[in-house]
N, CA, C and O of each residue as an XYZ file, in Angstrom:
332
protein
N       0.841     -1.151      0.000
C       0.000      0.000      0.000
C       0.895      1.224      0.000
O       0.867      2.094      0.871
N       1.695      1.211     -1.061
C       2.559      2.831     -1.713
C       3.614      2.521      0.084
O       3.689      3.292      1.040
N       4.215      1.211     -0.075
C       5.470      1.545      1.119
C       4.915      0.803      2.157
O       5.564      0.232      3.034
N       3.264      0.825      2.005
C       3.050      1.247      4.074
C       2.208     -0.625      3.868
O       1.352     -0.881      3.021
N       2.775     -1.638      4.888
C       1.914     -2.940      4.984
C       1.009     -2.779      5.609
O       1.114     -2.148      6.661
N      -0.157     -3.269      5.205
C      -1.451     -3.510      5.830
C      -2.005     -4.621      5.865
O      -2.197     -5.167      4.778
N      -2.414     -5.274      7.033
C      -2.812     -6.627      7.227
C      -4.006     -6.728      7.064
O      -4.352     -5.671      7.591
N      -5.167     -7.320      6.643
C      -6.815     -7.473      6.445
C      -6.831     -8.840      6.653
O      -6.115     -9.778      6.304
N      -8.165     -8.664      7.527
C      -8.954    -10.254      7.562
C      -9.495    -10.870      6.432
O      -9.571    -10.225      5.386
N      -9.797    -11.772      6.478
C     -10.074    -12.451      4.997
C     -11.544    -11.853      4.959
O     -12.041    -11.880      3.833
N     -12.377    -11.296      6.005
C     -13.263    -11.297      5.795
C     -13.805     -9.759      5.528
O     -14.871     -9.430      5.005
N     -12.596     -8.789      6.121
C     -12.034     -7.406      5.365
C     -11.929     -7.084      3.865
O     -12.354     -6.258      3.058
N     -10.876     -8.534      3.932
C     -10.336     -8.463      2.203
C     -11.681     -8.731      1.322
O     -11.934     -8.139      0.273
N     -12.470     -9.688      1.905
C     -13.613    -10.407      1.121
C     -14.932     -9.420      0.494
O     -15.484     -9.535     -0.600
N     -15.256     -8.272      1.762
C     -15.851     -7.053      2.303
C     -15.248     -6.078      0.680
O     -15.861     -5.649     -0.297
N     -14.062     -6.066      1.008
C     -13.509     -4.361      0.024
C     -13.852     -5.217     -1.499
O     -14.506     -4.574     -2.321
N     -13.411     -6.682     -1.891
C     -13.319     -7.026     -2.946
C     -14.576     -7.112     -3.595
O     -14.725     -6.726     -4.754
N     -15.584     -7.650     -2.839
C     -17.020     -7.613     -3.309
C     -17.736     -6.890     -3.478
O     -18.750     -6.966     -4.172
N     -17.097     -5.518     -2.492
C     -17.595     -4.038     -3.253
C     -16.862     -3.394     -4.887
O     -17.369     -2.895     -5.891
N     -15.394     -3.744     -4.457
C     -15.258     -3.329     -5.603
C     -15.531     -4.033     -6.818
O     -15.502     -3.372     -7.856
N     -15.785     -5.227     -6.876
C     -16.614     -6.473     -7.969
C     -17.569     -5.483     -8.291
O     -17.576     -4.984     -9.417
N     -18.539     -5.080     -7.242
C     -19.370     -4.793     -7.672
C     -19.635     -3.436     -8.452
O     -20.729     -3.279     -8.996
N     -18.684     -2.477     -8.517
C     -18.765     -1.355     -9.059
C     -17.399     -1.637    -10.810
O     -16.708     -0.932    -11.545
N     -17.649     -2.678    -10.684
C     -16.519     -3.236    -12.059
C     -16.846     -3.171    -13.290
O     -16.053     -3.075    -14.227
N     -18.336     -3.232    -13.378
C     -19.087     -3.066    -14.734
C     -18.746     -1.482    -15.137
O     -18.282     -1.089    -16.208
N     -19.093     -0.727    -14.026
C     -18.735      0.748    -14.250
C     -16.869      1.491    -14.781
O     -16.536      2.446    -15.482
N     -16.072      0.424    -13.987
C     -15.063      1.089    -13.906
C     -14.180      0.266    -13.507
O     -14.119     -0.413    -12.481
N     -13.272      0.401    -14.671
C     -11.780     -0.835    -14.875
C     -10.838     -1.000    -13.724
O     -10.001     -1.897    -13.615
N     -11.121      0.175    -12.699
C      -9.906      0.806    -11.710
C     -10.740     -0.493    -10.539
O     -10.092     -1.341     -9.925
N     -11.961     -0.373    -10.485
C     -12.455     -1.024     -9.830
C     -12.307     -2.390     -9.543
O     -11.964     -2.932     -8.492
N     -12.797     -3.151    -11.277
C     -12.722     -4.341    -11.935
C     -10.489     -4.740    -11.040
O     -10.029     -5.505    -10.192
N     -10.006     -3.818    -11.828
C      -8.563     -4.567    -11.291
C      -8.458     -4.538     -9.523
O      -7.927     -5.543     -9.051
N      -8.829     -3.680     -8.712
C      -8.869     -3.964     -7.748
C      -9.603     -5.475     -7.196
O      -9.189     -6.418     -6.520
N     -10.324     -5.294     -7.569
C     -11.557     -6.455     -6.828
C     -10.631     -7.946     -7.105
O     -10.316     -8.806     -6.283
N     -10.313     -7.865     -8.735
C      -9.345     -9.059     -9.241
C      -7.985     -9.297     -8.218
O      -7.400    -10.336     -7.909
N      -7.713     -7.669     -7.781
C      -5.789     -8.418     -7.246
C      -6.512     -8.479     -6.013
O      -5.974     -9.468     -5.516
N      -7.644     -7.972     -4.905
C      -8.024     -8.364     -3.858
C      -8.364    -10.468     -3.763
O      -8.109    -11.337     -2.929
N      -8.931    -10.446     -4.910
C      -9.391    -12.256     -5.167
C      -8.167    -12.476     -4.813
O      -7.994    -12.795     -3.636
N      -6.822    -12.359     -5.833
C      -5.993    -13.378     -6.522
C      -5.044    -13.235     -4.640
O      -4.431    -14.280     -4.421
N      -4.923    -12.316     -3.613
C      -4.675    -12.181     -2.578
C      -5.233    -13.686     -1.637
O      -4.568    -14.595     -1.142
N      -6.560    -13.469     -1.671
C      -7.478    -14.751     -0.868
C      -7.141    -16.147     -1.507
O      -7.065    -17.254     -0.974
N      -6.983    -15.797     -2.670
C      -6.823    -17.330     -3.167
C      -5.638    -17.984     -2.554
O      -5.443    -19.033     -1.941
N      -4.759    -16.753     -3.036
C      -3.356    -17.431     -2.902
C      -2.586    -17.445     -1.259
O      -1.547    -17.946     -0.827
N      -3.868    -16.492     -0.550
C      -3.064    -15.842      0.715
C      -1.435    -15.740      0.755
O      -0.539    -16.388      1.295
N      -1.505    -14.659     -0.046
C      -0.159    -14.322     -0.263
C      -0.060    -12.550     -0.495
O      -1.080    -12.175     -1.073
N       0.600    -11.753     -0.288
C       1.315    -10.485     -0.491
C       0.947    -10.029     -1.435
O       1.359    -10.451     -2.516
N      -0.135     -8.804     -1.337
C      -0.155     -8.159     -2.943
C       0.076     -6.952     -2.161
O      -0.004     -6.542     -1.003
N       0.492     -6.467     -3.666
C       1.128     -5.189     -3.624
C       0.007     -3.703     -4.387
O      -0.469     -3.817     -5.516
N      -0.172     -2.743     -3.725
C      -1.214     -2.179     -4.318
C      -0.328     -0.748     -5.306
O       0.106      0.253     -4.736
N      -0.244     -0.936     -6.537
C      -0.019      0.533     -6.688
C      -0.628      1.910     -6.426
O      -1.673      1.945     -5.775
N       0.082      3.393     -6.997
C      -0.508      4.483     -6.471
C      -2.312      4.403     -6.564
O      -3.181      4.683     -5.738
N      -2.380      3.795     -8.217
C      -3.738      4.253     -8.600
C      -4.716      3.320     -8.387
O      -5.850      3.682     -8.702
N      -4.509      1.524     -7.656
C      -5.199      1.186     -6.707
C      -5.167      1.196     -5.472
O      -5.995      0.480     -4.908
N      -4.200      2.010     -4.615
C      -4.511      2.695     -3.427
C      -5.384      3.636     -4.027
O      -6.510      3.148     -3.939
N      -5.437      4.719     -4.583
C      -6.477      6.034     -4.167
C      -7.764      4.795     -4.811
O      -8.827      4.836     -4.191
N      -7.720      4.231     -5.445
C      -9.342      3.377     -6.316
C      -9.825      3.124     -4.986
O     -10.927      3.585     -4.690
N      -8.859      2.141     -3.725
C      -9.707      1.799     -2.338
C      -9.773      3.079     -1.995
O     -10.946      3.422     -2.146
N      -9.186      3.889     -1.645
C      -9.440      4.708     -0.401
C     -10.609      5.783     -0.828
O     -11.129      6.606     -0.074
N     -10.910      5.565     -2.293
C     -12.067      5.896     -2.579
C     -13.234      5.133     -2.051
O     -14.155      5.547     -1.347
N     -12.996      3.818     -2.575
C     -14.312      2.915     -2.869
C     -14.855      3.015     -0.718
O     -15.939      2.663     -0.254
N     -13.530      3.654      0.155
C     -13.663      3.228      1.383
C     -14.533      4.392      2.193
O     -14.850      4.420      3.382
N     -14.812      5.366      1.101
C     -15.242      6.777      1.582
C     -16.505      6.829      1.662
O     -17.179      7.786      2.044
N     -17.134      5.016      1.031
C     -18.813      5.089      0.403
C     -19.287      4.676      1.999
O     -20.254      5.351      2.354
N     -18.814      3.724      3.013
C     -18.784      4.124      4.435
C     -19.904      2.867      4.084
O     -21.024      3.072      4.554
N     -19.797      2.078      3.607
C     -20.887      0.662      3.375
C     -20.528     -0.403      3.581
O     -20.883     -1.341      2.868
N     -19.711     -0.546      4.631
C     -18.662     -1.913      5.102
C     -18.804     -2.189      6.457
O     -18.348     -1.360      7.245
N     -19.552     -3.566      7.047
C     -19.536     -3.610      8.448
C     -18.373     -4.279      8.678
O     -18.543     -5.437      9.061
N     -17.264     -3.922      8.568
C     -16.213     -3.877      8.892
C     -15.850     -2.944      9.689
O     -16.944     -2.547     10.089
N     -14.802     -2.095     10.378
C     -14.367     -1.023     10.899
C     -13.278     -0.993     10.064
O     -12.218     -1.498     10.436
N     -13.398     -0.424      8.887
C     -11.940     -0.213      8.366
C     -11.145      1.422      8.226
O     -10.333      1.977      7.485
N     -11.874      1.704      9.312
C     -11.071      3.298      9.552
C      -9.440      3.432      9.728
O      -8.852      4.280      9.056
N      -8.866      2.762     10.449
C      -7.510      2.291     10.405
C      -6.842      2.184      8.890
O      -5.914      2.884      8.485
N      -7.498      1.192      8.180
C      -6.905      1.435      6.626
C      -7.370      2.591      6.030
O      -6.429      3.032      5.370
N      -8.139      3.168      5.941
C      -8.618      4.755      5.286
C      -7.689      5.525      6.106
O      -7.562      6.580      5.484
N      -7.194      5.566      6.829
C      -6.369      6.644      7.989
C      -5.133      6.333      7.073
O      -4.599      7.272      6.482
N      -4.484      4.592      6.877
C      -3.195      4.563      6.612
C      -3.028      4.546      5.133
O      -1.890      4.694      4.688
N      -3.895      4.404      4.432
C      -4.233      5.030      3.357
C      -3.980      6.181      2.669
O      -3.315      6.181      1.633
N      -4.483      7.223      3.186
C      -4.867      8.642      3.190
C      -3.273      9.347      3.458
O      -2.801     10.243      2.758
N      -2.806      8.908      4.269
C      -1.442      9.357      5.082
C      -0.493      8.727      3.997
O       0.462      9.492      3.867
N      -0.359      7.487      3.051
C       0.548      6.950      2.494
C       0.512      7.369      0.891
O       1.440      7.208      0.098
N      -1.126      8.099      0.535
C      -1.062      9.049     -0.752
C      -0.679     10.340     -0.371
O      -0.454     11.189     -1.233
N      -0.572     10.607      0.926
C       0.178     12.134      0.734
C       1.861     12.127      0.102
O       2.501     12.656     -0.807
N       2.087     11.104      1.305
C       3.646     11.255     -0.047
C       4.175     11.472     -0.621
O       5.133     10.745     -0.884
């Protein structure tokens, strides 16, 4: 996440990916997020987010539609696109 590691529950990761699935028809930024969030769960392994899918989440994280608490990643987020 642009430098900064962030750990998510599978059920975090599962949460951001199925939102962004779902806004994929609209928008490719989306569509590739949701894909490297999957290929993460599948493989439970290390993905790496570039600049322009960090700001795609820390957008998709602003819609505030996640019973998750993922304020912590929008905080480290936000702080790691100032940069």
């Amino acid at each position: 996440m642009v430098g900064k590691p962030v750990t998510l529950s599978d059920r975090e990761a599962e949460e951001l990916r199925d939102a962004a699935a779902a806004d994929a028809g609209r928008s490719s930024a989306r569509r590739d997020l949701s894909l490297l969030l999957e290929r993460g769960l599948r493989t439970k392994r290390i993905v790496a987010l570039n600049r322009a899918e960090a700001r795609e989440l820390a957008e998709l994280l602003t819609t505030g539609e996640f019973s998750s608490n993922l304020t912590l990643l929008q905080e480290v987020l936000l702080v790691a696109l100032e940069d």
